[in-house]
BATILO-842466 format. One line per field, with one value per residue: residue number from 0; x, y, z of N, C-alpha, C in turn. Coordinates in steps of 0.02 Angstrom, whole numbers, padded with zeros to 5 digits. Layout:
num: [NUM:...]
n.xx: [X:...]
n.yy: [Y:...]
n.zz: [Z:...]
ca.xx: [X:...]
ca.yy: [Y:...]
ca.zz: [Z:...]
c.xx: [X:...]
c.yy: [Y:...]
c.zz: [Z:...]
end
This chain:
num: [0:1:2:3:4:5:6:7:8:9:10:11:12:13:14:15:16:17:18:19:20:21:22:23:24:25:26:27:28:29:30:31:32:33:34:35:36:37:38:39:40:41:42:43:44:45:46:47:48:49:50:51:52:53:54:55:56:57:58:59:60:61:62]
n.xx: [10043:09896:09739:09663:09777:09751:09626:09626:09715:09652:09562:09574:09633:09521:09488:09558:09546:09543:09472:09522:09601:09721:09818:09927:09918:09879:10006:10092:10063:10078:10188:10234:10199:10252:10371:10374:10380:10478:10497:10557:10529:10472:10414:10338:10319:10209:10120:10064:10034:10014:10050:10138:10160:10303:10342:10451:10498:10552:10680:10663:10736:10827:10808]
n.yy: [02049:02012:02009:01903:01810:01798:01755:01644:01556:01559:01513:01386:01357:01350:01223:01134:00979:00956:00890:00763:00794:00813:00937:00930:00935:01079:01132:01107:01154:01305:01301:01252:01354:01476:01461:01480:01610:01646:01661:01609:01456:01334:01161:01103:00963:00885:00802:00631:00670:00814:00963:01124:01278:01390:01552:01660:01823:01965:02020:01926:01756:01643:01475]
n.zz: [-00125:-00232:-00231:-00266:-00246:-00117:-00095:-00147:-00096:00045:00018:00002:00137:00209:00151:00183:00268:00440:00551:00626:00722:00613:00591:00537:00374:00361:00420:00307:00212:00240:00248:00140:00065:00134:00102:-00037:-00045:00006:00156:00322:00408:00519:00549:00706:00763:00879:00913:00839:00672:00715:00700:00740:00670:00652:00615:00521:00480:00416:00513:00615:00661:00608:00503]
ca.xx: [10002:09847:09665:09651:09788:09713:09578:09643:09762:09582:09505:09632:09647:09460:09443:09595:09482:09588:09443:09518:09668:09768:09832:10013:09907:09889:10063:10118:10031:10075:10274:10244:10147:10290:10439:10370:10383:10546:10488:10565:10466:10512:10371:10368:10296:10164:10088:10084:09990:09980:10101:10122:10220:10333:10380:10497:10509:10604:10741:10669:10777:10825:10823]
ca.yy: [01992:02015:02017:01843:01761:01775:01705:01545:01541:01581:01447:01328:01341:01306:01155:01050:00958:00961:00887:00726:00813:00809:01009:00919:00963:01140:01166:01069:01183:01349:01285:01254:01445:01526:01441:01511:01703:01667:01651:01550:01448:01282:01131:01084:00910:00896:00717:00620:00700:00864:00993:01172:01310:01443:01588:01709:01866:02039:01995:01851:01700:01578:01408]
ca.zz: [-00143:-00263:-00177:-00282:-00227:-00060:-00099:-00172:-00010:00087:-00002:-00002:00209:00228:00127:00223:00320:00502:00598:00651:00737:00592:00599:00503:00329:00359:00427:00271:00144:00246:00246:00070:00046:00157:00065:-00110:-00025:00068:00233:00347:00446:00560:00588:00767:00792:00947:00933:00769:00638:00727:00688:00735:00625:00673:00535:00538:00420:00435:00571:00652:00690:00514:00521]
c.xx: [09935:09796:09672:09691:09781:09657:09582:09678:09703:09545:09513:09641:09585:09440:09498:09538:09546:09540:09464:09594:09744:09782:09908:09973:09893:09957:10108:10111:10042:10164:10273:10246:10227:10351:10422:10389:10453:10538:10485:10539:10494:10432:10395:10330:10271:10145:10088:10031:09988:10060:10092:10173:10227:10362:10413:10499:10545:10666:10725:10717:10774:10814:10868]
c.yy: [02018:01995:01927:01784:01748:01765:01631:01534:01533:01496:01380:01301:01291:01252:01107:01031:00933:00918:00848:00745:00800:00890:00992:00944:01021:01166:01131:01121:01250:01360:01285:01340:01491:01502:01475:01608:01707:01692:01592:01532:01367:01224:01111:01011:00883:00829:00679:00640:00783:00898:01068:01226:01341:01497:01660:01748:01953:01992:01956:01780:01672:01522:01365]
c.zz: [-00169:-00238:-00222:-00264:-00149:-00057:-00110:-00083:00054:00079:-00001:00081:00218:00204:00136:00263:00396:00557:00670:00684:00686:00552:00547:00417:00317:00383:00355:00219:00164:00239:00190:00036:00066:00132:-00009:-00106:00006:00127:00266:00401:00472:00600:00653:00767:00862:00946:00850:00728:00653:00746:00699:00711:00641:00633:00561:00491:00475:00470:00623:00652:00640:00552:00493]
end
Protein backbone atom coordinates (compact mmCIF):
# COMPACT_ATOMS: atom_id res chain seq x y z
CA UNK A 1 0.00 0.00 0.00
CA UNK A 2 1.45 3.52 -1.07
CA UNK A 3 2.30 6.11 1.89
CA UNK A 4 -0.80 8.06 0.14
CA UNK A 5 -3.19 5.67 0.17
CA UNK A 6 -2.79 5.72 3.83
CA UNK A 7 -3.36 8.77 4.15
CA UNK A 8 -6.66 9.03 2.40
CA UNK A 9 -7.63 5.75 4.50
CA UNK A 10 -6.06 8.01 7.63
CA UNK A 11 -8.11 10.77 6.63
CA UNK A 12 -11.06 9.15 5.74
CA UNK A 13 -11.21 7.26 9.53
CA UNK A 14 -10.93 10.65 11.30
CA UNK A 15 -13.60 12.52 9.65
CA UNK A 16 -16.55 9.67 10.35
CA UNK A 17 -17.89 11.47 13.03
CA UNK A 18 -18.66 8.23 15.61
CA UNK A 19 -19.48 10.51 18.52
CA UNK A 20 -23.05 9.67 19.03
CA UNK A 21 -22.31 5.90 19.45
CA UNK A 22 -22.68 5.21 16.01
CA UNK A 23 -19.17 2.92 15.55
CA UNK A 24 -21.69 0.89 12.47
CA UNK A 25 -20.02 3.81 10.01
CA UNK A 26 -16.58 2.95 10.61
CA UNK A 27 -17.09 -0.78 10.56
CA UNK A 28 -19.00 -0.10 7.30
CA UNK A 29 -16.15 1.77 5.54
CA UNK A 30 -13.35 -0.66 7.01
CA UNK A 31 -15.62 -3.85 5.55
CA UNK A 32 -15.78 -1.86 2.54
CA UNK A 33 -11.57 -0.99 2.72
CA UNK A 34 -10.93 -4.80 3.66
CA UNK A 35 -13.21 -6.30 0.88
CA UNK A 36 -11.23 -4.17 -1.88
CA UNK A 37 -7.73 -6.07 -0.51
CA UNK A 38 -9.42 -9.46 0.01
CA UNK A 39 -9.69 -9.56 3.52
CA UNK A 40 -12.21 -11.21 5.11
CA UNK A 41 -13.80 -9.62 7.75
CA UNK A 42 -17.42 -10.38 9.60
CA UNK A 43 -19.63 -7.25 11.25
CA UNK A 44 -20.79 -8.25 14.63
CA UNK A 45 -23.81 -6.21 15.71
CA UNK A 46 -23.62 -4.92 19.59
CA UNK A 47 -26.65 -2.51 19.99
CA UNK A 48 -28.25 -0.69 17.04
CA UNK A 49 -26.00 1.51 15.26
CA UNK A 50 -22.93 0.13 16.91
CA UNK A 51 -21.03 -2.43 15.20
CA UNK A 52 -17.76 -4.12 15.82
CA UNK A 53 -15.45 -5.80 12.98
CA UNK A 54 -13.56 -8.90 12.95
CA UNK A 55 -10.80 -9.50 9.96
CA UNK A 56 -9.08 -12.27 9.07
CA UNK A 57 -5.95 -12.47 6.70
CA UNK A 58 -3.14 -15.21 6.18
CA UNK A 59 -4.92 -18.41 7.70
CA UNK A 60 -7.44 -16.93 9.83
CA UNK A 61 -10.96 -18.31 9.81
CA UNK A 62 -13.28 -17.21 6.26
CA UNK A 63 -16.56 -16.31 6.48
Amino acid sequence: MKEKEKIEILTALVSIDTQDKDEKKIADYLSDLFNTHNISSKKIAVAPNRENLVAFMGEGKKF
